[in-house]
N, C-alpha and C positions, 0 to 999 in steps of 0.2 A: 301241733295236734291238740293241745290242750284249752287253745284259742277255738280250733274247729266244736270241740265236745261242749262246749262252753254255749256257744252259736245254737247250738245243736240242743240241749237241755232249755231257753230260752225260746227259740219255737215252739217245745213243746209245751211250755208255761204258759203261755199269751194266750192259745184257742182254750176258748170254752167246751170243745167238745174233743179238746184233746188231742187233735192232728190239727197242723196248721200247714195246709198244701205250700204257701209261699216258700215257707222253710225247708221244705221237702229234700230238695237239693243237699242242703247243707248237712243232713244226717248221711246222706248217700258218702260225701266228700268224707265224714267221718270213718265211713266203714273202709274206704280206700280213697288215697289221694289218685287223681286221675289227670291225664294232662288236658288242662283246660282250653289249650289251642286249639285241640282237635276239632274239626268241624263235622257234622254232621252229615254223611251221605250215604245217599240211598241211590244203589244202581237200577238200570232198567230190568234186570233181572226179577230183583227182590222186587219190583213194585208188580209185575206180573204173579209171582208168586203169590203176593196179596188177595190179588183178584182172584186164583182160582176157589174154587170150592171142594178142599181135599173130601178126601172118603174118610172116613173114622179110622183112626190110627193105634193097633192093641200093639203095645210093646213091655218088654221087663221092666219093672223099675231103671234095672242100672243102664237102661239105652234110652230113658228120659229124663235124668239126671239132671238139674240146670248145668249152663256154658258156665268152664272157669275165666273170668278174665283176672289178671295179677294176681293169679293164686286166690280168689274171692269167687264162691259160686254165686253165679246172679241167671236173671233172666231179663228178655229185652222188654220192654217198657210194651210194646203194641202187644204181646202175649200176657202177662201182667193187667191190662186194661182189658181184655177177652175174657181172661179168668175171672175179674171183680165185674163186669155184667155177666157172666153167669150166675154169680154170687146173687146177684140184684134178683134175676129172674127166676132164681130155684125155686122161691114158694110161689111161685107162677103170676105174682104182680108186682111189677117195680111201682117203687113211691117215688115222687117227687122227692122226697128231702135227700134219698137212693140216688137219682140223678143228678142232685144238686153234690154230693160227694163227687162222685163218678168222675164230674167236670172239673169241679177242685183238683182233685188227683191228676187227671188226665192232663187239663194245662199245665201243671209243674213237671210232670214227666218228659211230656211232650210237646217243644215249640210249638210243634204243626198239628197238635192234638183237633183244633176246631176243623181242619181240614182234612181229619183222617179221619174224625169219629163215625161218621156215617157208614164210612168202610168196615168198623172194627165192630159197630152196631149189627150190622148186615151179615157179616159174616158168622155171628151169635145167633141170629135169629131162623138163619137158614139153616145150620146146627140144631136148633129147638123146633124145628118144623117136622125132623127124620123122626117121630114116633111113629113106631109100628108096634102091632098088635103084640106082640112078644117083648114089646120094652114098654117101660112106662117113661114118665117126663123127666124125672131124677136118673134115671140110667141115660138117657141123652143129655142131658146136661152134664154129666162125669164125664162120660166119652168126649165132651165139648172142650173142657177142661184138660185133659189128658191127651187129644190135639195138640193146644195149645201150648202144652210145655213142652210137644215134641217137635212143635215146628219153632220154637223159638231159636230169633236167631240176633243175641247180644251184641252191642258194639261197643268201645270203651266211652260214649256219650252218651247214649239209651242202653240204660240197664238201672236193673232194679234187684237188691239182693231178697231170698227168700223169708227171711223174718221180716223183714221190713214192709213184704210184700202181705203177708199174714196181719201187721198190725193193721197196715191199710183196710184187707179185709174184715178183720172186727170192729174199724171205726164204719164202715159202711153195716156192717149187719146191723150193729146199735143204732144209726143216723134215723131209722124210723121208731129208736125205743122199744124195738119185741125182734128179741133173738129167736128164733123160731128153731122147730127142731129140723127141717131141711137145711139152714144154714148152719146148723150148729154141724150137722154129717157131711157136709162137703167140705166146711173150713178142714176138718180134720181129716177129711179124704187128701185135702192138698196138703194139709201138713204134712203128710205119709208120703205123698208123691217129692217131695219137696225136700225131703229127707230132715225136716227143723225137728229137733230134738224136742219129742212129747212134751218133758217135764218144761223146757222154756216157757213150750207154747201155754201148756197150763197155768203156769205164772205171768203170763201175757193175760193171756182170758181173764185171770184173777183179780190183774191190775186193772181194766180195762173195766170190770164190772166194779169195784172199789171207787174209781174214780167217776164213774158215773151216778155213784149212790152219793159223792161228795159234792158233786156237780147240783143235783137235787136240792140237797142239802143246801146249799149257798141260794139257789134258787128260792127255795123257802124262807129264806132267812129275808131276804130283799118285800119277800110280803108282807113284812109283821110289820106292826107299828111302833116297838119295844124303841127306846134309845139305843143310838149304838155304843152306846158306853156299857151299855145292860147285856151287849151279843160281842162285845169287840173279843173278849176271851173267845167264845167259838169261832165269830170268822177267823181269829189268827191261828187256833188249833186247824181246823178245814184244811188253810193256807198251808200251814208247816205238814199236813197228812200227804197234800196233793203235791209239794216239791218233792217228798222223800221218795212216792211211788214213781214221781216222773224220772226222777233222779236212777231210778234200779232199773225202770223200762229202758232208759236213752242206753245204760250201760248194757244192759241183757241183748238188745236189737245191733248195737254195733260193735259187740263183742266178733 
């Protein structure tokens, strides 16, 4: 385990923007060991299921609950990638840089991600087409969201736990640099749905805005013309700021 956390902490150090899709996996294996035999299937059922286009789905909190798998609440990876394009689409234009996450994410979740996204796209969009005069775009967009965590349906190979799911989310809201306040009320509409403990989340968002002003910062630094003997104190302060917060994140997400 302590090999896995290790792996796991080291992902998150490498990317400059602070998720690194490659690694993805391996924080997952942290949260639960899972049997890596298992192979992947998807029956003719669930692929029909796919294709329909549900009606909008109102239930209690505790009958949308994520699935437990080994005693670990998650959610399946193609609900997860539904939820983060709606995320994309909430201030009602995805960016490029938006998309360019999206895909990161989605290849690591998902082997067959380039061959489902069209599906998982479509099925969002036809979701954000149902405004009516009595709702606005953000009430279709929740209801989208709130779908998706009821039609989720986990296996012990696609699955994706709820904070982890959330961090993903705040690296996508920041990937265009303006947290906006429609994404800032949905992330927390899902947290709520999601049941991740406020006070985490708040120290997630914390970290995540922390490391983004360090991020900055190093960026600035690579402008100047100063010797680096004259900056090497700040870059290894930055450096020792940016391991400790990665360090409390990787342990807060796979706690």
């Amino acid at each position: 385990m302590a090999k896995e956390k290790n792996t796991a902490r080291e992902r998150m150090q490498n990317d400059a923007d602070f998720y690194d899709a490659k690694e993805h996996i391996k924080i997952q294996e942290a949260v639960k060991t899972i049997d890596k035999s298992l192979k992947r299937t998807v029956n003719n059922a669930k692929e029909k299921i796919d294709e329909i286009d549900f009606p909008d789905i109102k239930k209690d909190d505790k009958d949308i609950a994520p699935t437990t798998i080994d005693g670990a609440k998650v959610l399946s990876t193609t609900s997860a990638l539904r939820i983060i394009y709606y995320l994309m689409a909430v201030n009602g234009e995805i960016y490029h840089s938006e998309e360019e996450k999206f895909d990161l994410i989605g290849k690591e979740l998902d082997p067959e991600f380039m061959s489902n996204r069209e599906k998982i796209v479509k099925r969002c969009k036809t979701q954000m087409k149902r405004v009516e005069e009595r709702d606005d775009y953000y009430d279709t967009i929740q209801r989208g969201v709130t779908t998706a965590i009821s039609l989720s349906k986990p296996t012990k190979d696609s699955f994706i736990t709820p904070k982890l799911l959330v961090w993903d989310l705040l690296s996508v809201a920041y990937s265009d640099d303006h947290y906006d306040e429609s994404e800032k009320k949905l992330i927390r509409f899902i947290v709520k749905k999601l049941n991740v403990n406020e006070t985490e989340f708040l120290e997630m968002e914390s970290s995540f805005l922390t490391l983004m002003d360090i991020q900055k910062e190093n960026d600035w630094i690579k402008t100047t013309n100063r010797q680096y003997k004259e900056i090497e104190k700040v870059v290894n302060e930055l450096a020792d700021r940016k391991a400790v917060i990665l360090e409390s994140v990787h342990d807060l997400i796979t706690l």
